[in-house]
C-alpha positions as CSV (number, residue, x, y, z in Angstrom):
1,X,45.6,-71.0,16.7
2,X,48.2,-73.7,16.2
3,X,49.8,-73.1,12.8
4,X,52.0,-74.8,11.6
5,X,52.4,-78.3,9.6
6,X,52.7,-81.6,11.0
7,X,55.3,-84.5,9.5
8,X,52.5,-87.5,9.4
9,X,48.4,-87.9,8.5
10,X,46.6,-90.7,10.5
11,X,44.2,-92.1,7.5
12,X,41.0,-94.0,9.1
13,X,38.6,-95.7,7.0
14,X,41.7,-95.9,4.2
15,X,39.7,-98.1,2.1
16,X,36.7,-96.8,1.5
17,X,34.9,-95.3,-1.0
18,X,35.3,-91.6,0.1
19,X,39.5,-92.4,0.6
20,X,39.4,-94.0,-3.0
21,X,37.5,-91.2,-4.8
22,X,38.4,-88.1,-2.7
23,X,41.4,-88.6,-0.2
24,X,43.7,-90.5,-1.9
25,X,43.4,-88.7,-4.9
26,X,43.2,-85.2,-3.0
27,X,46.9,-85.9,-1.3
28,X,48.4,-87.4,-4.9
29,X,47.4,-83.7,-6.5
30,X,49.2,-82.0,-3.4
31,X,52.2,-84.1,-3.7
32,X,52.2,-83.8,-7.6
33,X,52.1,-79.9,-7.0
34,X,54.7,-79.8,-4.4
35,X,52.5,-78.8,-1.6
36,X,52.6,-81.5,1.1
37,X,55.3,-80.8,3.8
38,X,58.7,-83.1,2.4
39,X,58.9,-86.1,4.4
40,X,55.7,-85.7,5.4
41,X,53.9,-89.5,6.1
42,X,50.5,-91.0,5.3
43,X,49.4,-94.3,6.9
44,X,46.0,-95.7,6.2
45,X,44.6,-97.5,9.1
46,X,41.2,-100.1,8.2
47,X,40.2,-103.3,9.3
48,X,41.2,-105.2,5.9
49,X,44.8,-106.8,6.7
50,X,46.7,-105.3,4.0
51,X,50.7,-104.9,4.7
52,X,52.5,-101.5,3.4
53,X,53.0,-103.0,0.0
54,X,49.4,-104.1,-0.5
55,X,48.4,-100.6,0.2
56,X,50.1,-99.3,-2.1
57,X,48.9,-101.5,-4.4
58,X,45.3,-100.4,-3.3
59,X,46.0,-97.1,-3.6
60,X,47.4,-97.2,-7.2
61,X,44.1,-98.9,-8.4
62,X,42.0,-96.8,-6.8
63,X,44.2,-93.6,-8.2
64,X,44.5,-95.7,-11.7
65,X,40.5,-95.2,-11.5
66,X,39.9,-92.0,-10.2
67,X,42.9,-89.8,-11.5
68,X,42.0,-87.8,-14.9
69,X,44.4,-88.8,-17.5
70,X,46.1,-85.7,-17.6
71,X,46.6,-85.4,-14.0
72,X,48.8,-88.8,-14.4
73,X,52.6,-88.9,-14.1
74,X,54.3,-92.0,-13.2
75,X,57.1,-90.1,-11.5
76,X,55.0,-88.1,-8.7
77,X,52.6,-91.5,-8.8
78,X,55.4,-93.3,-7.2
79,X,57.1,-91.1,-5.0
80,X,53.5,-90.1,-3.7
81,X,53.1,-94.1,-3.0
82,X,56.6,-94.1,-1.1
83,X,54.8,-91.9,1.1
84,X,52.0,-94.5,1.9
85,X,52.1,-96.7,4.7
86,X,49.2,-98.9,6.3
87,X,48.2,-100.1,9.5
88,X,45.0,-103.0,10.1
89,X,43.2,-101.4,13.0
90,X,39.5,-102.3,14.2
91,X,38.4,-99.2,16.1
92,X,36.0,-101.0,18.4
93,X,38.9,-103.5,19.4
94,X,41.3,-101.4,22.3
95,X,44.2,-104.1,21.3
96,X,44.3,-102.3,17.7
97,X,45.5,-99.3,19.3
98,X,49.1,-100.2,20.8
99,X,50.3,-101.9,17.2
100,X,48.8,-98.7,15.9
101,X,50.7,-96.1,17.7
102,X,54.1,-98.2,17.0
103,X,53.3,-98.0,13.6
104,X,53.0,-94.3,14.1
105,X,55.8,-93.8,15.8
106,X,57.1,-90.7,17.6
107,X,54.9,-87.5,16.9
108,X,56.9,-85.0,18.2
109,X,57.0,-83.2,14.5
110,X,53.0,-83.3,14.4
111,X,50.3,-86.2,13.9
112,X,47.1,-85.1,11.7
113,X,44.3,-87.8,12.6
114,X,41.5,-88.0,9.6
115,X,38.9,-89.6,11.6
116,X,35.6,-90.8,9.1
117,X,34.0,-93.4,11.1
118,X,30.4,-94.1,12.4
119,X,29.3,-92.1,14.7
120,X,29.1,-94.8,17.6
121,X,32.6,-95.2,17.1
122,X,33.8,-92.0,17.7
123,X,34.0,-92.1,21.7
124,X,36.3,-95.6,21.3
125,X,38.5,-93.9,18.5
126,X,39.3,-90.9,20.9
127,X,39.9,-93.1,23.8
128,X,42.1,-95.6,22.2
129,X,44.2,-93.0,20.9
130,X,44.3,-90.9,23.7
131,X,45.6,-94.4,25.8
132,X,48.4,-95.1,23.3
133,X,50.0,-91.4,23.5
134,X,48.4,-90.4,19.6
135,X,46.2,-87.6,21.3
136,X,49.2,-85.2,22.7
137,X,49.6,-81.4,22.2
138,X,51.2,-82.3,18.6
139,X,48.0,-83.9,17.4
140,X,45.0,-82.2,16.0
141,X,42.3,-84.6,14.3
142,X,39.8,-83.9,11.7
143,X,36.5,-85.0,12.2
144,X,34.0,-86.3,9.2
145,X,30.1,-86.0,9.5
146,X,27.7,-87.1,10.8
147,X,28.6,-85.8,14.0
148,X,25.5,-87.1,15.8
149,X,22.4,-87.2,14.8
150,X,20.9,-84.4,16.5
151,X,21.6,-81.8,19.6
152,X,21.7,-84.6,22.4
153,X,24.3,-86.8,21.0
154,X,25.8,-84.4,19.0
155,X,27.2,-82.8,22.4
156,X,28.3,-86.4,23.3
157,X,30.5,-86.6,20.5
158,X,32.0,-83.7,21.0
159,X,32.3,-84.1,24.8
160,X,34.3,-87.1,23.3
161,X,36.3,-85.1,21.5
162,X,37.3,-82.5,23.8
163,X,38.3,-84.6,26.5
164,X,41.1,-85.2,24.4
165,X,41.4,-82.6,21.7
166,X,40.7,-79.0,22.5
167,X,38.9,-76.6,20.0
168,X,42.1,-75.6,18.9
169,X,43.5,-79.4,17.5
170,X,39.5,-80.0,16.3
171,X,38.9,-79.7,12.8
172,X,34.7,-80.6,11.6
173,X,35.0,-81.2,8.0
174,X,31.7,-80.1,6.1
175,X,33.2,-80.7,2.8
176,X,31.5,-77.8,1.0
177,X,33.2,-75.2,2.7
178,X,36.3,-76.5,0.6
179,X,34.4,-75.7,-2.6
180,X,36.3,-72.7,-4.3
181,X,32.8,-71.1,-5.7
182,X,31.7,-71.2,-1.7
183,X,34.6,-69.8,-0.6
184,X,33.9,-67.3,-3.9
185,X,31.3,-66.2,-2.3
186,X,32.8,-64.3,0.6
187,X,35.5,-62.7,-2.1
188,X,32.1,-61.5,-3.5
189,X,30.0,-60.3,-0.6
190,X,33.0,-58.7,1.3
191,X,35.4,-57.9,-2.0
192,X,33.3,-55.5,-3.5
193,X,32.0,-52.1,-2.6
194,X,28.5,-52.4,-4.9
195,X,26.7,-55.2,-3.2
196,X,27.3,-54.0,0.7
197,X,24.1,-51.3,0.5
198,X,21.7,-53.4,-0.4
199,X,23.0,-56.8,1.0
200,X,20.0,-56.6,3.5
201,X,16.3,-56.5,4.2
202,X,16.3,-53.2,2.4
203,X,17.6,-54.4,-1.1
204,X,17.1,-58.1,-0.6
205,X,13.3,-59.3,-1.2
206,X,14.4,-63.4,-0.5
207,X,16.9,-65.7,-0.6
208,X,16.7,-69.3,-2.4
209,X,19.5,-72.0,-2.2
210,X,18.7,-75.4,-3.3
211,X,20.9,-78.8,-3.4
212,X,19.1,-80.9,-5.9
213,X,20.5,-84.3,-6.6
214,X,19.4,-86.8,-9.3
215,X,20.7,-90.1,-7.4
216,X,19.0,-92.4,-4.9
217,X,19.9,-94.3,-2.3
218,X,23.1,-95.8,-4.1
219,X,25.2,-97.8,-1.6
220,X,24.0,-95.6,1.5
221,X,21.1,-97.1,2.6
222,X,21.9,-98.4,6.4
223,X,22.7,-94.1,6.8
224,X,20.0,-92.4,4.9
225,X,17.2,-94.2,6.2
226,X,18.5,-93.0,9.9
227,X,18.9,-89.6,8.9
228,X,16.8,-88.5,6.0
229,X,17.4,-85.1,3.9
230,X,17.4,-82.9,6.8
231,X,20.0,-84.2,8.8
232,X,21.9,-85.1,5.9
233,X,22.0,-81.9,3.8
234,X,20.1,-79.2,5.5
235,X,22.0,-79.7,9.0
236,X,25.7,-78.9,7.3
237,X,25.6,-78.0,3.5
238,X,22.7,-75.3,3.6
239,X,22.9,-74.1,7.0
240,X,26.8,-73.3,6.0
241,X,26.4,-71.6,3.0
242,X,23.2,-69.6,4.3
243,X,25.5,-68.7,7.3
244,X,27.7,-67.3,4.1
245,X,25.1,-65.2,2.6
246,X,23.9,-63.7,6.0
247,X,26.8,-63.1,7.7
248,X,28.3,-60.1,9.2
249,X,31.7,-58.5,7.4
250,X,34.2,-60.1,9.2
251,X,37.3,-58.5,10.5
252,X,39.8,-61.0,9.4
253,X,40.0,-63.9,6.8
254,X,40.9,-66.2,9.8
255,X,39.1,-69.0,11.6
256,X,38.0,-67.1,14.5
257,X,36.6,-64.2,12.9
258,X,35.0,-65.8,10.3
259,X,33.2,-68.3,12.5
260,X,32.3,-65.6,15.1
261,X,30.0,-64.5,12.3
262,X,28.9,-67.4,11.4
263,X,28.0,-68.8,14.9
264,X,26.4,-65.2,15.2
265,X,23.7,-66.0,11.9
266,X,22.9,-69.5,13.7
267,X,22.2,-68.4,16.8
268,X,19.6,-65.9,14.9
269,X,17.9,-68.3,13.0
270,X,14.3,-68.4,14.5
271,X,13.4,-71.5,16.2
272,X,10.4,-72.9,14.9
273,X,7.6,-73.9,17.5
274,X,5.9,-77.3,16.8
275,X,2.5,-75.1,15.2
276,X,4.7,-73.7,12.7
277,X,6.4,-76.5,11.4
278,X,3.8,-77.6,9.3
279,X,3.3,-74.3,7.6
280,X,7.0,-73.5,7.1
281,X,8.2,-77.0,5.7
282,X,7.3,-79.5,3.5
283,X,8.7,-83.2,3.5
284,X,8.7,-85.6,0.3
285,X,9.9,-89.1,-0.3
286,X,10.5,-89.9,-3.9
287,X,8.4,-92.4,-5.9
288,X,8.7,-94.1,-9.2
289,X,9.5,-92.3,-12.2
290,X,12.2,-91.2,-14.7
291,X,15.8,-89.4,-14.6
292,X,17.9,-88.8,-17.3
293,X,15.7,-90.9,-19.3
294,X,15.8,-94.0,-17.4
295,X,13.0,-95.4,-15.6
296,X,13.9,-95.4,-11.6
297,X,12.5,-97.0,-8.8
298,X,10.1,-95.7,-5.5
299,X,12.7,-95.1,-2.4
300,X,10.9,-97.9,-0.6
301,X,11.7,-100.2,-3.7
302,X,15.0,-99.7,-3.4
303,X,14.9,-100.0,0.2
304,X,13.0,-103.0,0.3
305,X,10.1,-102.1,2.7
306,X,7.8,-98.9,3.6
307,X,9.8,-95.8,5.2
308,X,8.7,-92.1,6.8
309,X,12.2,-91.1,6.1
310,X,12.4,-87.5,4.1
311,X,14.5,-87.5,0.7
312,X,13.5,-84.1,0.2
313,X,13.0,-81.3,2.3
314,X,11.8,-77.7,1.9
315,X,11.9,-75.3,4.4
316,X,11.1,-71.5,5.1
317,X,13.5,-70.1,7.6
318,X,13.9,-66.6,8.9
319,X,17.1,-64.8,10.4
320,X,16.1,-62.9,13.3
321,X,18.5,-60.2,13.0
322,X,18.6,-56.4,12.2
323,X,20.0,-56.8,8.5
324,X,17.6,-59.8,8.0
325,X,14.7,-58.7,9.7
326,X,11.7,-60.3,7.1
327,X,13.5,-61.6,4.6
328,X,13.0,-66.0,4.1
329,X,15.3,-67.6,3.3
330,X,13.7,-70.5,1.1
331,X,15.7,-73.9,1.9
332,X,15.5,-76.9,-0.6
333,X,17.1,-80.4,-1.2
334,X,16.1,-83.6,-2.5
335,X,17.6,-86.9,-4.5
336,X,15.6,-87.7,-7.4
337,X,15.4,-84.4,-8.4
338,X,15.1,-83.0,-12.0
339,X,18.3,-81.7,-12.5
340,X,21.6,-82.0,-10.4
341,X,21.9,-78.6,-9.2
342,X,23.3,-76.6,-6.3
343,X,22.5,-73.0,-6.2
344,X,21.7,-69.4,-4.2
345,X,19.1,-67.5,-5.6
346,X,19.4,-64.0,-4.2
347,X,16.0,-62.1,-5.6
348,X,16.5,-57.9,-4.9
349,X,13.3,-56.1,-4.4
350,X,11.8,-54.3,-7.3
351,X,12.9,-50.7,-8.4
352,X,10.2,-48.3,-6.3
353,X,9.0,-47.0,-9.6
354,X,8.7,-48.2,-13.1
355,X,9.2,-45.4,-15.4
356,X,8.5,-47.7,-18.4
357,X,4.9,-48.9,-17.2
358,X,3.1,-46.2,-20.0
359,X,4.8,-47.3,-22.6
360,X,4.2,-51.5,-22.3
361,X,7.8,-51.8,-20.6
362,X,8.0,-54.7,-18.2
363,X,10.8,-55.1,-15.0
364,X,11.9,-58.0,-14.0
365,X,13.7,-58.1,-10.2
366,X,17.2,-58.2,-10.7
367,X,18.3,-62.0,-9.2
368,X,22.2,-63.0,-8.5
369,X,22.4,-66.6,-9.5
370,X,25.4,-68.4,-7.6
371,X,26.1,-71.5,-9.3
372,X,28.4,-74.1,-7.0
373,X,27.3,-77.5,-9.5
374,X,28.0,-78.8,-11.9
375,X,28.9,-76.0,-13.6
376,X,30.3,-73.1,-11.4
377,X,29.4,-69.8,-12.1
378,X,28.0,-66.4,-10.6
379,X,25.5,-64.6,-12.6
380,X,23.3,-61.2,-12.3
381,X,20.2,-60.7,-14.0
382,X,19.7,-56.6,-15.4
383,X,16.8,-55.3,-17.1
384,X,18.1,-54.0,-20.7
385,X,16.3,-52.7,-23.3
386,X,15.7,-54.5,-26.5
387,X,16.9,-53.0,-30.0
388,X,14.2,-51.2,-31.9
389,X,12.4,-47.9,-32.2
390,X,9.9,-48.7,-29.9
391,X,6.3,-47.4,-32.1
392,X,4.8,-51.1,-30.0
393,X,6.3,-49.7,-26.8
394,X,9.6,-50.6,-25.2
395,X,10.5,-53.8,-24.8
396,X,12.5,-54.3,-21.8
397,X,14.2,-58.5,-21.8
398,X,16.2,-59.8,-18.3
399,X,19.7,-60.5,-19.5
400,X,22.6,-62.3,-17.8
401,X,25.9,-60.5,-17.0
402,X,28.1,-64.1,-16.4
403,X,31.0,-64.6,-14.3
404,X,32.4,-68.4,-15.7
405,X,34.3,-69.4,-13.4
406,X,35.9,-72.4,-15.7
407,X,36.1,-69.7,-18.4
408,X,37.9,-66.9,-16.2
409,X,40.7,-69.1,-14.9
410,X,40.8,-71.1,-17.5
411,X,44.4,-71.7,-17.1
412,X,43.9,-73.0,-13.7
413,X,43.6,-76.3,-12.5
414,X,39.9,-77.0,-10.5
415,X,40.8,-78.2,-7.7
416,X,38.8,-81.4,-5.4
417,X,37.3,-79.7,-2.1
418,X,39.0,-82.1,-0.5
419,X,42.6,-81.1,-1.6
420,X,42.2,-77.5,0.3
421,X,40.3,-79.5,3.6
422,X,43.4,-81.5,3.8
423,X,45.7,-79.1,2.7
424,X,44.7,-77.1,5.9
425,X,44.0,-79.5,8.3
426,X,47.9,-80.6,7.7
427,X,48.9,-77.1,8.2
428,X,46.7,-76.0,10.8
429,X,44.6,-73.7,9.4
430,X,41.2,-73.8,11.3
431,X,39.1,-71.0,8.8
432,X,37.3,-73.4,6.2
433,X,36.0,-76.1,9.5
434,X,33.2,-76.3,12.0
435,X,33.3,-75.0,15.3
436,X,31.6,-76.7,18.2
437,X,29.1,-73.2,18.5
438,X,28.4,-73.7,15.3
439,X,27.3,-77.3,15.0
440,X,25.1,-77.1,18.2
441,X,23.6,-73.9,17.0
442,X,23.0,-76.3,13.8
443,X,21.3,-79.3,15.9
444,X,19.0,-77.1,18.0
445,X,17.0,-75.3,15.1
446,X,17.0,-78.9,13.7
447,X,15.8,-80.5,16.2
448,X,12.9,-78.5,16.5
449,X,11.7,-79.1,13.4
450,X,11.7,-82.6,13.6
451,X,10.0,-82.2,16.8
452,X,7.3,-80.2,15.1
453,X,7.4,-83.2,12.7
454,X,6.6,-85.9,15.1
455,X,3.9,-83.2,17.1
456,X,2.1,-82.5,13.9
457,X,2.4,-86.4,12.6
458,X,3.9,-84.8,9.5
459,X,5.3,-87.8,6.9
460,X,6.4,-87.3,4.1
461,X,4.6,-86.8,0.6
462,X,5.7,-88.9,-2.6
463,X,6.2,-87.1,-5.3
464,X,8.0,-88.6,-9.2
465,X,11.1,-89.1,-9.4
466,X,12.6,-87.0,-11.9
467,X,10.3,-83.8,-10.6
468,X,11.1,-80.7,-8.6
469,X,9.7,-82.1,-5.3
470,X,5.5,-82.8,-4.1
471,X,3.7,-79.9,-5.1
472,X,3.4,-78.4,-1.4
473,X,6.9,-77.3,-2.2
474,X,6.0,-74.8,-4.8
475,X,2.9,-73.2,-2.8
476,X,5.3,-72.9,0.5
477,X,6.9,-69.9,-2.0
478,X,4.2,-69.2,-4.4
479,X,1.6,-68.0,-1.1
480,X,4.1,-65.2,-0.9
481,X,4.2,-64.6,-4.6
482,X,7.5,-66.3,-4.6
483,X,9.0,-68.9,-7.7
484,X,10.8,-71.1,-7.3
485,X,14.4,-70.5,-9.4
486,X,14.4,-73.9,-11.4
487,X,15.7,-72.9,-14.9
């Protein structure tokens, strides 16, 4: 693997609402802390015609905005901005590309291309900047999703891709990966003697992990209609963190290792055949209703006409492997939703006998509750006994043993996912991104539900907004005496 850092960042799509609220503000907090490489170069590159000074100007608004207060300091806010430079470029247009690469310059030291575009872009990015000299051995380039919208055109992409950058220079973001409670969770699973034994089908009765989200459509309608909650969360988010939970020890903390395993748990997952589909997901669309107090309206209200696009999804997979072998793994993510939450629910199986059954005591199975927002926390539910003397019988209450991770390292400074994504795409470090294995592995279990979709004529359900989901959701758990975890 190519480690080491580079001396300039390629920004694409520099203007827009991900650079203003994530990126820009991401590489600020490096430079503030002293971690970028010195002399290391940022230009933005966007089709609106702003000159080096106007960018910077862009950039301070959007950093004026987006920056906590106390994160502020007018010294590191303008030697970050000395570091900006910025470039018009029109990706579809091949005469963008030569201005672009003198702008650039010579990459000898290393060029890191951020590359957030449309996916019908993609193929004209990689060939315009593979015709101006910016896709040498000094330049790796980080990909944002959606990388396709399903196994067929996935592979295009990434045929795209490779024809100019090899594995080794290709970075797939899936921003969650940069989350420090996701990363907590292989310090967890692999740091700790206790859970090991009965991390399996043994100790492990089934696994929940939901991504709940109270918004709608916002400003994303054009993508969300095309892809719907199952290419849009299920594909990258959940697959990536059930590839956590399920995943072999690895034998290294290193990009190769760690993504062996994972690659390992997606090529287990058990395709589903178009018969099944309909008894192992259910599909929802959200209708009028209330969050946070606020009436909200139907998905096709804010769309503005009738859809059979998904905007929740809930699906029982299996992992066909020897340490999974009948476990589900109960999948779940919607907007509209109750609560913002993202979660893992792992329920262990029931002690083999209750002692406490003659004398009115009642177990609970213990459940490890990982937390990843908004707050982020790990908790483990133990039986415990309650105080008295017991002349009613014992009285046995679940209690939480809490890991706060805000309260724990307190003294330490949350960072955005983004600042550790860019962090190690700058340097070279491959462990926290996608491999190509990965993302196919990904699109092919996909794929065939949405084919068992289509076979099946399965649309979606409407359920309120505001609610857990359509109803079908809670008997896809409850028909095997499973609940949902949606304290």
């Amino acid at each position: 693997m190519d480690r080491h850092p580079v001396g300039k960042l390629l920004l694409f799509g520099a203007t827009g609402d991900l650079a203003q609220r994530m990126l820009l503000p991401s590489l600020y907090g490096l430079h503030a802390d002293g971690l970028l490489p010195e002399g290391l170069t940022i230009t933005g590159a966007a089709r609106h015609d702003h000159d080096d000074a106007g960018y910077r100007a862009f950039a301070r608004k959007a950093l004026d905005e987006f920056l906590p207060k106390d994160r502020k300091d007018e010294g590191a806010l303008a030697s970050f901005l000395d570091r900006l430079f910025y470039q018009p470029t029109d990706l579809s247009d091949p005469a963008s590309f030569p201005p672009l690469a003198e702008k650039i310059g010579d990459v000898s030291g290393g060029l890191a291309i951020y590359l957030s575009t449309a996916p019908s872009l993609f193929e004209q990015a990689i060939t315009g900047l593979s015709e101006v000299g910016l896709a040498g051995e000094t330049v790796r380039v980080g990909l944002e999703k959606p990388l396709g919208y399903d196994l067929a055109s996935s592979r295009e992409i990434n045929d795209a891709v490779a024809r100019a950058f090899p594995e080794e220079r290709t970075f797939r973001i899936d921003h969650y990966l940069g989350k420090e409670t996701v990363q907590n969770i292989l310090a967890l699973r692999f740091g700790n003697s206790f859970f090991e034994p009965v991390w399996n089908a043994q100790g492990i009765d089934n696994v929940q992990i939901t991504i709940a989200e109270t918004v709608g459509l916002e400003e994303r309608a054009g993508y969300y209609e095309t892809a719907g909650a199952l290419r849009d969360m299920v594909q990258n988010h959940i697959l990536q963190l059930l590839a956590l939970i399920a995943m072999e020890p690895p034998a290294h903390f290193d990009g190769t290792d760690v993504r062996d395993e994972k690659s390992k748990v997606f090529r287990s997952l058990r395709i589903m055949k178009p018969e099944e589909v309909p008894h192992n997901t259910v599909t929802g669309q959200y209708g009028d209703g209330a969050v946070g107090g606020k009436f909200v309206k139907s998905y096709a209200e804010e769309l503005g006409k009738s859809s059979a696009t998904e905007t929740f999804v809930a699906i029982k997979a299996h992992v066909d492997n020897w340490r999974w072998q009948g476990v589900p793994f109960y999948l779940r993510t919607g907007k509209r939703m109750a609560t913002r939450r993202s979660e893992i629910a792992i329920q262990f199986k029931a002690v083999p006998h209750s002692m406490f059954a003659g004398r009115g005591g009642l177990l609970q199975p213990n459940m490890l509750i990982i937390r990843l927002q908004p707050e982020e926390y790990i908790q483990l539910l133990v039986m415990a006994k309650e105080p008295g003397l017991d002349r009613e019988g014992v009285r046995l209450r679940e209690v939480p043993l809490n890991l706060s991770m805000d309260a724990e390292f307190a003294g330490s400074r949350r960072r955005i996912a983004y600042e550790r994504l860019l962090l190690d795409l700058i340097e070279g470090d491959q462990t926290l991104f996608v491999r190509r294995d990965e993302v196919e592995a990904q699109w092919k279990w996909i794929d065939a539900i949405r084919a068992g979709w289509t076979a099946n004529d399965q649309k979606p359900k409407s359920y309120p907004s505001g609610s857990w989901g359509p109803s079908a959701a809670i008997a896809l758990t409850e028909r095997d005496g499973v609940t949902w975890q949606d304290d």
